[in-house]
N, C-alpha and C positions, 0 to 999 in steps of 0.2 A: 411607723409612728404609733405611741402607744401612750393612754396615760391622758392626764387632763388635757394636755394642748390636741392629741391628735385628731378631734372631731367638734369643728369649732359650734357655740349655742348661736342660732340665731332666730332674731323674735319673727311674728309673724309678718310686718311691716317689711320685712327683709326677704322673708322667701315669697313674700307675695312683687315683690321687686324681681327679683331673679326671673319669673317667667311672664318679663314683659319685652316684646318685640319694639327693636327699637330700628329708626330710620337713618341709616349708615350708607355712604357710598357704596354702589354696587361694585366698585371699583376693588372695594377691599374685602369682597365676597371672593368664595369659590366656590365655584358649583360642585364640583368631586368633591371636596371636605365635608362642605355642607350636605351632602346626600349621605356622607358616612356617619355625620353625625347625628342627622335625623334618624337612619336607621338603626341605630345604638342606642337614641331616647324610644323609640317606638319600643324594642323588644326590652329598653329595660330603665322603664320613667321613674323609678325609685332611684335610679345610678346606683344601686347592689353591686354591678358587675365591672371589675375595674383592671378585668384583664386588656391586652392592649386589641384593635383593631388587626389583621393580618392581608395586608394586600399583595397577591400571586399575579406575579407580572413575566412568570416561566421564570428563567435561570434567575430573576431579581424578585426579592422580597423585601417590602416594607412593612415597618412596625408601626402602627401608629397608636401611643397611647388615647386610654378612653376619654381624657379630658385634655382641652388646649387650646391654645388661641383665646382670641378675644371674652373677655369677661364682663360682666352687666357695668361695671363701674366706668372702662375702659368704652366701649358702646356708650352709653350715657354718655360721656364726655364726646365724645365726637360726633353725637344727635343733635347735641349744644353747641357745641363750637360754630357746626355747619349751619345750623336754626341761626345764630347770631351773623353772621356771614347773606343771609336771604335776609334777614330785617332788616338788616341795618347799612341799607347801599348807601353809598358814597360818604360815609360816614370812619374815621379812624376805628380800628378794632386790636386790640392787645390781649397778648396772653401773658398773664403773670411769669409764664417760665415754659417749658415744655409741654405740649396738652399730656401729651403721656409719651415715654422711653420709647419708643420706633422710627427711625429714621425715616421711612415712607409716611408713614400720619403727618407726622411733623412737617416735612417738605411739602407736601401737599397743600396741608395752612400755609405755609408761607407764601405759597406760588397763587395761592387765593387772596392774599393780601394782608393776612393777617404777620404782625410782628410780635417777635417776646421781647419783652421787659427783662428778664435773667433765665441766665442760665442754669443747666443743674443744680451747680450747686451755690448760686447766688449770686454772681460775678454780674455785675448790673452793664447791660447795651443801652439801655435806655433809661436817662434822668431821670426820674421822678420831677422833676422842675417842669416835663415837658407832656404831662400826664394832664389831662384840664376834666372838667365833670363833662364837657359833652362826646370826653371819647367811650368809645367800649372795653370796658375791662374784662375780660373773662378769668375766672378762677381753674385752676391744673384739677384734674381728676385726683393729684396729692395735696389737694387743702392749702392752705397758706397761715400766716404765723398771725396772731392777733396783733403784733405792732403793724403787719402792712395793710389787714384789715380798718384799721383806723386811721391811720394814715391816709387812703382812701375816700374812706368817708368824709373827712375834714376838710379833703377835696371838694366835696360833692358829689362823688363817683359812685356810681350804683352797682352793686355789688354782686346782686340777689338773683337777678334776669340770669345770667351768666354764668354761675357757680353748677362747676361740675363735680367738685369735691366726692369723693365718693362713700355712701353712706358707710360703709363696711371699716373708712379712716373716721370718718364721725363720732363713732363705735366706740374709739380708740379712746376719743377724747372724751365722749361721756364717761366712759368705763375708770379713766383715769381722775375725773371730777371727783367718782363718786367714793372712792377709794380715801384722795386725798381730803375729801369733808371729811374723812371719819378718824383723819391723824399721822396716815400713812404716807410715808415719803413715795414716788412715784421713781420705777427703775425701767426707763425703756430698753426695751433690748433690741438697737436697730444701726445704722449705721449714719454718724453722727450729719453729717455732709449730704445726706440726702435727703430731697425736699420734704420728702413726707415724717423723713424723724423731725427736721427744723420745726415742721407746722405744729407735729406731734409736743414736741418739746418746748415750745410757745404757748400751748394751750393747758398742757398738762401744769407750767409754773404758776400759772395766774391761781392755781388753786393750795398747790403743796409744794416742797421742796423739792425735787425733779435731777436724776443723771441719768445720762446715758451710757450706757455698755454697748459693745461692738460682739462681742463674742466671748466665750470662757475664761480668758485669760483676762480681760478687764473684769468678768465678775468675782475672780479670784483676788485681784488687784480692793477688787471691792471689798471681800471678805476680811480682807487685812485691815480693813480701816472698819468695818464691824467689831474685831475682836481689840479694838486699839491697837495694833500691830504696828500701824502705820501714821506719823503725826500729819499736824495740820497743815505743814508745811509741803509735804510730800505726797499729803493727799491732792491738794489744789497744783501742784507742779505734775501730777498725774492725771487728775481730770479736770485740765484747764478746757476753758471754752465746752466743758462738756457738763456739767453742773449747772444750777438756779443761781442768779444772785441772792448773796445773803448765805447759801448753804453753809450752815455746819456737821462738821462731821460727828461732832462729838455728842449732838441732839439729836441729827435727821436722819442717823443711821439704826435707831433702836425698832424703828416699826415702818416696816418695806410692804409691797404688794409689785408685781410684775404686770407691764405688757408690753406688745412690740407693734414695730414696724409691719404693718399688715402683710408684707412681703418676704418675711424673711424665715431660715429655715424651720420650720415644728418642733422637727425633736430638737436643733440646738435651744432655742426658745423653752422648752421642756428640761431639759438639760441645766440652765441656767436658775430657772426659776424652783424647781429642786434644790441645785446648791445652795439660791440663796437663804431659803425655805430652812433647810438644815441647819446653814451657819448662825442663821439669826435667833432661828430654836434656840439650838446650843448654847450660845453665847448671852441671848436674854430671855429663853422660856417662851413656852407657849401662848398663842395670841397676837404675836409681834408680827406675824407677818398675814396678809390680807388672801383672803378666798379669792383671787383674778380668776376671772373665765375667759376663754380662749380668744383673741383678736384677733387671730389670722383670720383672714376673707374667706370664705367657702371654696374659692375660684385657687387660691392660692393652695389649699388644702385638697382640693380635688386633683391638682393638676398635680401636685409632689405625691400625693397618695397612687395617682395612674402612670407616676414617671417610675415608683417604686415597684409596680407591678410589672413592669417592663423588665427590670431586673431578671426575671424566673426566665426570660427569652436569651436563646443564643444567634447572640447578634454578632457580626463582625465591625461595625461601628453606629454612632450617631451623629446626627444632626441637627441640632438645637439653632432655630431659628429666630434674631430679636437684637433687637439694640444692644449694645456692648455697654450700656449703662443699666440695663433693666437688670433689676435686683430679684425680683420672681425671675427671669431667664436665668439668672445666673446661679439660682439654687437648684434647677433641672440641671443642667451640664456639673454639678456639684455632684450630684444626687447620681448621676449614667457615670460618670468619670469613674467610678469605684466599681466597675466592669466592665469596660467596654473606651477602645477610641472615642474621643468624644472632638468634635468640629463646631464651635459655636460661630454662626457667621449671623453678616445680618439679610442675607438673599443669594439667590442664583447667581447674581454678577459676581461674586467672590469665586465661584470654582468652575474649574474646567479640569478638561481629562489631566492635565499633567500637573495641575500645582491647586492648592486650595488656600486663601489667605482668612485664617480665623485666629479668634481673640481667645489669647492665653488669660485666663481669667483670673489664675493664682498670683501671676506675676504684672499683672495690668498691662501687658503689650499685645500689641498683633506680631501674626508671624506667617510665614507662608511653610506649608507641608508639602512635599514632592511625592507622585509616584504611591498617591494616598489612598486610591481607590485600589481595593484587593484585587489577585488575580484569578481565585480560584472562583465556582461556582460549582453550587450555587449562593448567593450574595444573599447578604439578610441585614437591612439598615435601619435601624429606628428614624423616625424623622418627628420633630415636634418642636412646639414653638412656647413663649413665654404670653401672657396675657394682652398682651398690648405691641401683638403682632397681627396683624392680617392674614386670614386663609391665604387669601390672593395669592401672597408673598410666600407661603409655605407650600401651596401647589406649583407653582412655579419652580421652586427647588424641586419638589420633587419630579417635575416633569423631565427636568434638565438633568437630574441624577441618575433616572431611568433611560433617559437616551444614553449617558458615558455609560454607563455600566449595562448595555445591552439587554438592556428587557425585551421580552419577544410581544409584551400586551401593554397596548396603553392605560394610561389611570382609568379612562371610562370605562373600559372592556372590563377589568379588574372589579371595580368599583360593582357593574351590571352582575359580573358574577360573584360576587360576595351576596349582597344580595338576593340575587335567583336561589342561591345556595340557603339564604336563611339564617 
């Protein structure tokens, strides 16, 4: 990744965030991750080096890229959730929708008593009728939409205690304020259904005319109704429900700026915001489109930046560990897929020696793989997880990998000699 999106600005307020320790279940620690990645920050606290980790386990080798797992926003959110959880005994406690994409977070809250109000992608479990000012609302570490924010409020519902929103979406929505003050229509580039574009695309209307793109082939779609290609009709029959109300095509497409889904891939994000850079040149001169600086998260950026350095390794597969909803996960197994098997599960219980059941990510299903572990050695796996997975969960897989696949040294052993090594 190369070019204005591939190294994102972030103010001081943000990298003074990043190295705060925060208080998370031990539960969803791991002591071998966490050793290898304290000793990766010791020998190299600028993160310059984004070659992968290599753990010698004898005839089995693991890849672990240099960034992974849990990210400040994802932590934050679950210091909060849990802080809410110890205040507020015997008291109802609600989460607007998923604290964040992991199966194990999630189940966790629940089993601690807390409930979600909706689902991913909005599908409501719980009325709003049955919402009162003395319950606890908690906000998703993906922000929420300014109608439910008020909404809320008119309740009486306190908001502020509990917001885990994560500065880095916050970002999003300053970034896209300040754009739209100055004329420019706002182009998210995210994926329309998911919470954090909704919030994204909620906050970004209250200021400018606002659509959403999914990927090249909508911003192409877009281009057409740029150059009048496309009329009015065929423009709103193609980005229904994905537009501002009020949008016209025929005013609110002369002066654009870009940003996305803090989750989503760099270079397509790069990719898009080029094209539409070009087309709107072209079509109406210089000026028309807005100086954007980069949204992706650092965490997001780091983690596709260390999945790509992965690449240069001769691996015989991976293992991408994370929710089958998480959209950072999903652009790691995007990003390994273009060399190497790739297995996206969401833990250890998915595979055993003979069959592995993981999510086909292109085609939205799960499927199960036979007889998927190689035979030759010696074995070389990448393993790594999306931001809002737990170590826990991804030593765990690997413990259970290294048993099928006959490692003669355990993680620790591995782990002591990497280090002894230096």
């Amino acid at each position: 990744m190369h070019g204005q999106w591939s190294k994102p600005m972030t103010d001081t307020r943000l990298k003074k965030k990043q190295m705060k320790q925060f208080d998370i279940p031990n539960h969803f620690r791991s002591p071998v991750i966490g050793r290898v990645k304290e000793w990766r920050r010791v020998n190299d606290p600028r993160k310059k080096d984004f070659s992968p980790t290599r753990m010698d386990l004898g005839s089995v080798e693991l890849i672990i890229p240099r960034h992974m797992g849990f990210c400040y926003g994802v932590e934050n959110a679950i210091e909060i959730s849990y802080r809410a959880l110890r205040e507020n005994p015997g008291k109802r406690i609600f989460l607007l929708s998923q604290m964040i994409h992991n199966p194990a977070v999630n189940a966790d809250l629940e089993a601690l008593g807390i409930r979600f109000i909706m689902d991913t992608e909005g599908f409501q479990f719980i009325p709003w009728e049955e919402i009162t000012k003395n319950d606890v609302v908690i906000t998703p570490a993906f922000g929420t939409t300014v109608e439910i924010e008020h909404m809320l409020r008119e309740k009486g519902v306190e908001l502020a205690t509990y917001n885990t929103t994560c500065p880095f979406v916050e970002k999003v929505w300053k970034r896209s304020a300040e754009i739209g003050s100055k004329g420019f229509t706002v182009i998210i580039h995210g994926k329309y259904r998911h919470e954090e574009t909704r919030a994204t695309f909620s906050h970004s209307y209250q200021n400018a005319p606002s659509v959403v793109v999914r990927d090249r082939s909508e911003a192409e779609e877009l281009a057409r109704a740029i150059r009048g290609e496309m009329g009015r009709e065929a423009f709103f029959e193609r980005f229904a429900g994905k537009c501002s109300e009020g949008f016209d095509p025929t005013t609110d497409l002369r002066h654009m700026g870009v940003v996305n889904q803090t989750t989503m891939l760099a270079s397509e994000t790069q990719e898009i915001a080029d094209f539409i850079r070009e087309v709107v040149t072209e079509h109406h001169g210089p000026g028309h489109f807005a100086d954007t600086r980069d949204t992706l998260c650092y965490a997001t950026n780091d983690n596709q930046e260390a999945t790509l350095a992965v690449l240069s390794s001769e691996a015989d597969l991976a293992l991408v560990v994370g929710g089958f909803n998480s959209s950072n996960t999903a652009q790691l197994v995007t990003i390994l897929s273009a060399r190497m098997p790739v297995y996206y599960i969401r833990g250890e219980e998915d595979f055993n020696a003979d069959a592995i059941t993981h999510f086909d990510y292109e085609n939205r299903r799960e499927c199960v793989s036979k007889e998927w572990i190689p035979a030759h050695r010696p074995l070389r796996a990448v393993v790594t997880s999306g931001a809002s997975c737990p170590d826990a969960v991804v030593e765990a897989v690997m413990r259970k990998f290294n048993a099928l696949a006959g490692g003669e040294r355990s993680l620790e052993d591995a782990v002591h000699h990497l280090v002894q090594q230096g």
